[in-house]
C-alpha atoms as an extended CHARMM CRD file, in Angstrom:
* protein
*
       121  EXT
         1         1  UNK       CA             18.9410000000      -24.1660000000       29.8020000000  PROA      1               0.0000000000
         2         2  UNK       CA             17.3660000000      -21.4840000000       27.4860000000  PROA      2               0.0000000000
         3         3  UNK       CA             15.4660000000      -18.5650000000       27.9450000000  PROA      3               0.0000000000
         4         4  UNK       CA             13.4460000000      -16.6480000000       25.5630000000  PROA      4               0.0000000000
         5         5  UNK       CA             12.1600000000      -13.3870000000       26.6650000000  PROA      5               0.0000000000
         6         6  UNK       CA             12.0110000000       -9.9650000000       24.4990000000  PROA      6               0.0000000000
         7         7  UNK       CA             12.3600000000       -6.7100000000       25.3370000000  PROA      7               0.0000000000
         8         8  UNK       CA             11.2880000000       -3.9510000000       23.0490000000  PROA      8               0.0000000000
         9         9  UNK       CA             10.1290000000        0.1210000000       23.0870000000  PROA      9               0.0000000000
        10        10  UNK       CA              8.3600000000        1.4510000000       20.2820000000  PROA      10              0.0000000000
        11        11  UNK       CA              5.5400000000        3.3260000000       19.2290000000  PROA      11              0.0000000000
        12        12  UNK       CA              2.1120000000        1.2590000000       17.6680000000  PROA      12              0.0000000000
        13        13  UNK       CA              1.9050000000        1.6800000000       13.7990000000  PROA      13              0.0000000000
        14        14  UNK       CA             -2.0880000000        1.0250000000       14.1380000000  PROA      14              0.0000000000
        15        15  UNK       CA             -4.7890000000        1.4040000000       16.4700000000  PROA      15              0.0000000000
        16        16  UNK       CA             -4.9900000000       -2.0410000000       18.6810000000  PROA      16              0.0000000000
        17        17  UNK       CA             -7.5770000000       -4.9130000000       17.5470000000  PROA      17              0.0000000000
        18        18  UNK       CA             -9.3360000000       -6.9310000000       20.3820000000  PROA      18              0.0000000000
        19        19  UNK       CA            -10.3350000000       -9.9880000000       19.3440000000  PROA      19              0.0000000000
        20        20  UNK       CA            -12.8080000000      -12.1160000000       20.8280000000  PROA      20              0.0000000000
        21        21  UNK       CA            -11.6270000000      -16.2410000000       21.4840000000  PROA      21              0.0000000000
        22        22  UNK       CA            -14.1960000000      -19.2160000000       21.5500000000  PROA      22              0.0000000000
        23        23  UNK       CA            -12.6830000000      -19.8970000000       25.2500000000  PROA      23              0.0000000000
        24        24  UNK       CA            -14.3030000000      -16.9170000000       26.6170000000  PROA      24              0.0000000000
        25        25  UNK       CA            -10.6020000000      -15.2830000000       26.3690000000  PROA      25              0.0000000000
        26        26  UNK       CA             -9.8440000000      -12.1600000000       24.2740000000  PROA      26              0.0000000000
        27        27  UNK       CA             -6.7090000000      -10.9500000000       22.8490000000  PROA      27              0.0000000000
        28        28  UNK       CA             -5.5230000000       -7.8630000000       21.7170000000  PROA      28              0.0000000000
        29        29  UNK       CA             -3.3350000000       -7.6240000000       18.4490000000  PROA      29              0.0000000000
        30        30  UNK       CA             -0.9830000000       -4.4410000000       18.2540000000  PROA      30              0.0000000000
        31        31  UNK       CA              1.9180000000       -3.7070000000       15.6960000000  PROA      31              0.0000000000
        32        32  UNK       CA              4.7950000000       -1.7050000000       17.1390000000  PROA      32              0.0000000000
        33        33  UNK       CA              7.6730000000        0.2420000000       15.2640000000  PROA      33              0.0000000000
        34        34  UNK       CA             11.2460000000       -0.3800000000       16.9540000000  PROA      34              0.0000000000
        35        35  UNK       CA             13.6710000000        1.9350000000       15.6960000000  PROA      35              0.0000000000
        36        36  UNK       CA             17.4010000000       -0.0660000000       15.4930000000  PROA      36              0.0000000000
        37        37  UNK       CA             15.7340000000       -3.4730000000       14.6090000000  PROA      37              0.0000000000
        38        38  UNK       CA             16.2960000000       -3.9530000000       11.2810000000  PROA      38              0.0000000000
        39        39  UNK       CA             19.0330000000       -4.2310000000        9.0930000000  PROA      39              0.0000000000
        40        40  UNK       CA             21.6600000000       -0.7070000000        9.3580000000  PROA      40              0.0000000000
        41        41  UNK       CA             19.8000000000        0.2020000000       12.0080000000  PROA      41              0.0000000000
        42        42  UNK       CA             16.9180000000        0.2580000000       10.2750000000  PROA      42              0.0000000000
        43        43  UNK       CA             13.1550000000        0.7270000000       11.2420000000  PROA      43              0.0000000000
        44        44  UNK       CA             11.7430000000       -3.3220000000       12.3000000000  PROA      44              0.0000000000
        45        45  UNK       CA              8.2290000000       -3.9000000000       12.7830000000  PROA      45              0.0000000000
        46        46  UNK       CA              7.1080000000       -6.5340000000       15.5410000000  PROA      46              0.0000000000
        47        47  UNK       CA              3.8530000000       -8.2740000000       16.5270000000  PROA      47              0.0000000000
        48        48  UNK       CA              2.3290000000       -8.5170000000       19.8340000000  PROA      48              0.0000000000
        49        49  UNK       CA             -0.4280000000      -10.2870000000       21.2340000000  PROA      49              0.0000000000
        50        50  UNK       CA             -1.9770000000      -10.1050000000       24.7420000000  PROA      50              0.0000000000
        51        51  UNK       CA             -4.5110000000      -11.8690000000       25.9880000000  PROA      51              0.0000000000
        52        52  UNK       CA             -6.9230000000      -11.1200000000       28.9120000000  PROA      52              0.0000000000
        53        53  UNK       CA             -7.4460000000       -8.1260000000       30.9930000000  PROA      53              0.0000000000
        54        54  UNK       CA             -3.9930000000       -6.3880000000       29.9700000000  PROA      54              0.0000000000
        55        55  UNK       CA             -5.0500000000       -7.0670000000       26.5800000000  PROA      55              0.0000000000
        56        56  UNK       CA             -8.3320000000       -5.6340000000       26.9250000000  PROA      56              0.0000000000
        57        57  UNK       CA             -6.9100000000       -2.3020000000       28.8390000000  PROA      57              0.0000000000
        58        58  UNK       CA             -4.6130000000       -2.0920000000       25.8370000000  PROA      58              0.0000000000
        59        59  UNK       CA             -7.6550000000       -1.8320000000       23.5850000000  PROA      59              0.0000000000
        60        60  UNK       CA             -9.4980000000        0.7780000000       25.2900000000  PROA      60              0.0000000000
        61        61  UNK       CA             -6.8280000000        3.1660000000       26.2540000000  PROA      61              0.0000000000
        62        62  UNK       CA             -3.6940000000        2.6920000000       23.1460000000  PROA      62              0.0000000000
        63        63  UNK       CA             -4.0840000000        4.5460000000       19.8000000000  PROA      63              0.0000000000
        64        64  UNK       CA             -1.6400000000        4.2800000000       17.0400000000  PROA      64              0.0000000000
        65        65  UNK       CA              1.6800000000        6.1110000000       17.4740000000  PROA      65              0.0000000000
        66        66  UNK       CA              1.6610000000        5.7100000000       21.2120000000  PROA      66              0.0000000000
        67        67  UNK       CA              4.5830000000        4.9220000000       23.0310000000  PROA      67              0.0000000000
        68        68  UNK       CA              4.9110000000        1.6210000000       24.2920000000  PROA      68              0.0000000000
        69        69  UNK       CA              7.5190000000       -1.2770000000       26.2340000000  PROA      69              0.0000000000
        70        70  UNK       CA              6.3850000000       -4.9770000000       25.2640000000  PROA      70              0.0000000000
        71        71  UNK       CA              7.7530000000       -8.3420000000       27.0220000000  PROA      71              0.0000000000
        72        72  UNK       CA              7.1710000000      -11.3920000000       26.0070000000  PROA      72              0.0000000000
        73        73  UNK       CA              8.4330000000      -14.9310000000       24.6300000000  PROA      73              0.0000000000
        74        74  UNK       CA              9.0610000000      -14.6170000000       20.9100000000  PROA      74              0.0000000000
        75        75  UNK       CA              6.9580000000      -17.1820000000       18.8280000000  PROA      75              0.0000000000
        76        76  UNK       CA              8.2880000000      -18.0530000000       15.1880000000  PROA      76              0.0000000000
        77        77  UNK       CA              5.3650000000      -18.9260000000       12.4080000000  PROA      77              0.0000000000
        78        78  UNK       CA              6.4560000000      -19.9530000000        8.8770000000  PROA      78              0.0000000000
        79        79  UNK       CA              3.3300000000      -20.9070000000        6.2660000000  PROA      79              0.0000000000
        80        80  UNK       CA              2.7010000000      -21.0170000000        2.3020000000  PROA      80              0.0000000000
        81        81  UNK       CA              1.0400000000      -18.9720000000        0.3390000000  PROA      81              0.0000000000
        82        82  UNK       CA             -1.2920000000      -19.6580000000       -2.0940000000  PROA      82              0.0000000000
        83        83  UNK       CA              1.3780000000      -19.1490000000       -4.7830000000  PROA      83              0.0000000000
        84        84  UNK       CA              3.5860000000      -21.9450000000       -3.0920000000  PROA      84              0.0000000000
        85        85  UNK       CA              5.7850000000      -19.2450000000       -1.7990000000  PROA      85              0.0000000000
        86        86  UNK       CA              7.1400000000      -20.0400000000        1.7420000000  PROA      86              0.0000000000
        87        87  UNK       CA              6.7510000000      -17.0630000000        4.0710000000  PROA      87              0.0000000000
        88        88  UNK       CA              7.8220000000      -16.5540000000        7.9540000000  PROA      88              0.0000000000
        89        89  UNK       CA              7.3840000000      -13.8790000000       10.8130000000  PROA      89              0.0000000000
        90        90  UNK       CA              8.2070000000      -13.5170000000       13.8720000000  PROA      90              0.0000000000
        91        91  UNK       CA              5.8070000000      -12.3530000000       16.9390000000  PROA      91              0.0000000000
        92        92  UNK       CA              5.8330000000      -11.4650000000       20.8220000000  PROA      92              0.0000000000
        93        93  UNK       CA              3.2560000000      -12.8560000000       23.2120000000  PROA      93              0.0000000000
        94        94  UNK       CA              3.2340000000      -11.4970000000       26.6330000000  PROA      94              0.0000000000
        95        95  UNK       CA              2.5110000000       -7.6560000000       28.0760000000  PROA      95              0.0000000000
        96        96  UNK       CA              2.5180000000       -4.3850000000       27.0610000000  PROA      96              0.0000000000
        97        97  UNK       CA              3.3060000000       -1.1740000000       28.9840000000  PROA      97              0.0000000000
        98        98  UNK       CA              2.1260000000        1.8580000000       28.2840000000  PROA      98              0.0000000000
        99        99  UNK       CA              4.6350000000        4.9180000000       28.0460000000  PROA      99              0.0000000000
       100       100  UNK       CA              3.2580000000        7.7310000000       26.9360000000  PROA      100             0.0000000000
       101       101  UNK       CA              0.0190000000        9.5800000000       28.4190000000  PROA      101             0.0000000000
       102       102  UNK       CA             -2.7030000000       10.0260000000       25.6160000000  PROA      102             0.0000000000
       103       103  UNK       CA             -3.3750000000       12.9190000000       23.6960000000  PROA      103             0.0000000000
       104       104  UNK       CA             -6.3720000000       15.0580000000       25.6250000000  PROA      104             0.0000000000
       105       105  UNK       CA             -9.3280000000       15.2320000000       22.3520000000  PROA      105             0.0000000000
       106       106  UNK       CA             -9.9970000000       18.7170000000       21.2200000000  PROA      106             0.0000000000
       107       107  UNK       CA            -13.3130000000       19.3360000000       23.2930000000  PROA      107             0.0000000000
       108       108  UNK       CA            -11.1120000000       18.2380000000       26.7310000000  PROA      108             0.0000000000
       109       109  UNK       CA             -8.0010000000       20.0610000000       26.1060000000  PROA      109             0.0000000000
       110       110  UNK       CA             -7.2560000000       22.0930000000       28.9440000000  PROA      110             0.0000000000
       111       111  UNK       CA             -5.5380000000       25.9870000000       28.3180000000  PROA      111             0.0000000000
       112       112  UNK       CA             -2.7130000000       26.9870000000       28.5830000000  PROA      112             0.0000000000
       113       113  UNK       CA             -0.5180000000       27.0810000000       31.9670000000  PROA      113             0.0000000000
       114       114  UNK       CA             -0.2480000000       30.7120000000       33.3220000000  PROA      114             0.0000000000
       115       115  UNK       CA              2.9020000000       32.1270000000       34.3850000000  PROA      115             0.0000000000
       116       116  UNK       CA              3.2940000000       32.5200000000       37.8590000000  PROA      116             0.0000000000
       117       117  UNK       CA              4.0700000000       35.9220000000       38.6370000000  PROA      117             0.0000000000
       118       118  UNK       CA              6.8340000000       37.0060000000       41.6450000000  PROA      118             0.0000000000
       119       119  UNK       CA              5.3920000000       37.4730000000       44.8190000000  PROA      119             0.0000000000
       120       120  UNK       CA              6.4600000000       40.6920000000       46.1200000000  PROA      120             0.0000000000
       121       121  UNK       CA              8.6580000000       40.4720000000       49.3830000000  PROA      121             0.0000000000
């Protein structure tokens, strides 16, 4: 038996990119910064691609540096480059959650809470 699933929380390095698929499917391409992943602890840098709905939702309501969980199966993709040099990454495909609530745009922010003030008895 062997399972592949991956868990991760960061935030998204870019805005997302929805992609349109000959089979009447989109996706939705999204980088994400996971603190911890690399080497010492280090700053790692995954991609994640999600297709359909979710993907679309993604699109429309994530902006870079928001907060978010992905799950997935990780998929392994190894190529040449032009130079003959052999290159690899690695790459989640599955959902994303979002974490954070987005930033309210200037012309929307609300003002400031008041301060209650005691109630006399």
């Amino acid at each position: 038996m062997s399972i592949n699933n991956y868990v991760a929380v960061g935030h998204l390095t870019r805005d997302p990119e929805l992609k349109e698929l000959a089979s009447d499917r989109s996706v939705c391409e999204l980088r994400v910064a996971v603190d911890g992943m690399g080497r010492g602890g280090e700053v790692g840098y995954i991609n994640v691609s999600v297709y359909g709905k979710p993907g679309q939702a993604a699109a429309e309501y994530l902006t870079k540096g928001r907060q978010v969980a992905v799950q997935g199966r990780l998929e392994f993709a190894q190529w040449e480059t032009d130079a003959g040099e052999k290159r690899h990454d690695y790459s989640v495909v599955g959902n994303v959650e979002f974490l954070s609530a987005p930033r309210p745009a200037a012309e929307d922010e609300k003002p400031a809470r008041r301060r209650r003030e005691p109630v006399a008895a």
